[in-house]
N, C-alpha and C positions, 0 to 999 in steps of 0.2 A: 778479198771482199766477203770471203765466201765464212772465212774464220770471224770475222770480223759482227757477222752477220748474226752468227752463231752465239758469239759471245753477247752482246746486246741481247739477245732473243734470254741468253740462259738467266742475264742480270734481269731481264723483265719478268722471267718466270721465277726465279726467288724474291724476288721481292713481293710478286704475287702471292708468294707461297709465306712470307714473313707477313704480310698482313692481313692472309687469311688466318694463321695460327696466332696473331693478336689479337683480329676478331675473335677466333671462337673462344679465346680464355676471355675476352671481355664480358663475352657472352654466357659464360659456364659462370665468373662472379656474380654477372645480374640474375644468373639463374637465380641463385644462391640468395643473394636480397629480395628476388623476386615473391622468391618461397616462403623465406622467414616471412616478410611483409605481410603476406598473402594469410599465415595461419595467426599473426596477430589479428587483422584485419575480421578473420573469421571469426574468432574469438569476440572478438568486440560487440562484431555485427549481432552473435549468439544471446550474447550478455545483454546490450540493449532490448531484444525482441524478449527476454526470460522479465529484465526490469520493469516492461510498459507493463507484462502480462501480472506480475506480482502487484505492480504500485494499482492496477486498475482493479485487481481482487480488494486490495486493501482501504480502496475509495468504495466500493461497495461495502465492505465489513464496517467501515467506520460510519458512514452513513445508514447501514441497521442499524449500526449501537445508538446511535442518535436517538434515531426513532425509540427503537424499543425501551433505552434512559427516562426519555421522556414521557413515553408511556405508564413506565413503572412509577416515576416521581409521584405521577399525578393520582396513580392507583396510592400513594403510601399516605398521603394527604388526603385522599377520601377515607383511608381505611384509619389512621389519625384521628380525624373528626368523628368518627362510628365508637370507637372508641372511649374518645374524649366525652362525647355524651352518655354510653354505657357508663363509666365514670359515675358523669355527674347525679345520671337517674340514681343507680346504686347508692351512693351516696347521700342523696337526699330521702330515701327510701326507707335506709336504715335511721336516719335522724328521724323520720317519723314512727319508725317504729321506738326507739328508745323512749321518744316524748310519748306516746302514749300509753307504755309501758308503766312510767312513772308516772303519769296519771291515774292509773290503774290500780283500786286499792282492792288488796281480797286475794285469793287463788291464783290471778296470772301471772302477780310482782311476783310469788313465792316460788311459780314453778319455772317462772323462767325468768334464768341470768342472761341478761343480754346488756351488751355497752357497744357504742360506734366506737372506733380503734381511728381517732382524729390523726394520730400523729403519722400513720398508716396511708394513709391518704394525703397526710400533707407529701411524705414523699414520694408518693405514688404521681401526685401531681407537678412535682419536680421534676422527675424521669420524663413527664407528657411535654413537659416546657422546654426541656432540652431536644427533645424531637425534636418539637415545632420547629426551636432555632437553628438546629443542626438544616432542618427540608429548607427552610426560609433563606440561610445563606446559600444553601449549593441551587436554590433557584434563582436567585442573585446574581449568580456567579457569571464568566464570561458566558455569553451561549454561541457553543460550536457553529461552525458557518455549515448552512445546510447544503448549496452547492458548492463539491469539494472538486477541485478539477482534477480530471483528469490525465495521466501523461501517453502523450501517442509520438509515434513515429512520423516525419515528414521527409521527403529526399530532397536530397542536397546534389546542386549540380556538379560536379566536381570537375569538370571540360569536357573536352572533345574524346571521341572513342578512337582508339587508336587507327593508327594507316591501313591504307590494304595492304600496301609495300610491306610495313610490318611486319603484315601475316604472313607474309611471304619467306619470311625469312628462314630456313632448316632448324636450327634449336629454338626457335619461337614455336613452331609446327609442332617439332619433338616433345617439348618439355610444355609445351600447355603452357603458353607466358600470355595468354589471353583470358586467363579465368578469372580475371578482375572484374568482367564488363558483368558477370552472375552476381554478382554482391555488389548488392545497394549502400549508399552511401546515405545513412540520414544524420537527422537532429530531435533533439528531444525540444517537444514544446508541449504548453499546459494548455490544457481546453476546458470548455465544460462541459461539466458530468452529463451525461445524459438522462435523462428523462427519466425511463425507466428504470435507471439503476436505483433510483429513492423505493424505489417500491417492491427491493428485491427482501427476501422473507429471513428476518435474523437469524433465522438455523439452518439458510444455505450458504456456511462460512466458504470461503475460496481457502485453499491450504496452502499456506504462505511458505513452508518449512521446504 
């Protein structure tokens, strides 16, 4: 009875001892997935929180440039018309000088050569006309949307947090197989821009590089 006893005791203790050494290799493999998972996962987590911060620099740069585009457009078309009349005075100015020039019989025809340079001016006001059409289409043109939304982070529930049992277990303990629950889980979604960011100053660029 006594061998017998024995024997059963020794088959329950290798067997104990064969499926505790296929536990812990099961468990050294999860390790192993565990890990790699884990430095993707971080990776990821990195890359998204680098993405929201660059795409949200990039929604303020591009909404200064708006601004300030349009600011300048409308400075190149006032400074156009200023122009366009300096132009026109000059050019009328000089036509009345030549007409009274020619009118002019005695001393001032002789001492002074003067002629309007017509052809001078006609291209000159070719070059104004090409402006104009050149400012006229790019104001035409699509116009940029002024709020540009924004990309942010949201979490994502991704289930239950693990057992206590779990925790409990000796290479879970060892090997930190719980450092999943530190790293968030999110989604990219688009919002809008906020408020303030329209009124950030075009020479405070974010550095994208």
């Amino acid at each position: 009875m006594k061998s017998k006893v024995e024997g059963k005791l020794w088959k329950v203790c290798k067997s104990a001892k064969m499926y505790e050494d296929a536990a812990e290799k099961a468990m050294t493999v999860m390790t192993h997935i565990y890990n790699s998972n884990r430095r993707v996962i971080v990776n990821r987590y990195i890359s998204e929180l680098k993405f929201v911060e660059h795409a949200e620099g990039l929604a303020r740069n591009l909404t200064s440039l708006w601004k300030r585009s349009s600011s300048l457009s409308q400075r190149l078309k006032e400074l156009h018309g200023n122009i366009q009349e300096q132009i026109d005075d000059l050019y009328r100015t000089e036509v009345d000088i030549d007409m009274k020039l020619r009118a002019c019989h005695g001393s001032c025809r002789s001492a002074l050569s003067f002629t309007v340079s017509h052809p001078s001016y006609e291209m000159l006001q070719i070059d104004m006309d090409q402006i104009s059409n050149t400012l006229n289409q790019r104001s035409k043109g699509a116009t940029p949307p002024k709020d540009i939304p924004r990309v942010t982070l949201q979490p994502v529930d991704v289930g239950p947090a693990p057992s206590a049992e779990y925790k409990t277990i000796p290479t879970v303990q060892r090997e930190l197989l719980t450092q999943f629950e530190d790293i968030g889980q999110n989604q990219l979604v688009l919002e809008e821009l906020l408020e303030d960011s329209a009124d950030v100053d075009v020479d405070n660029y974010v550095d994208l590089e």
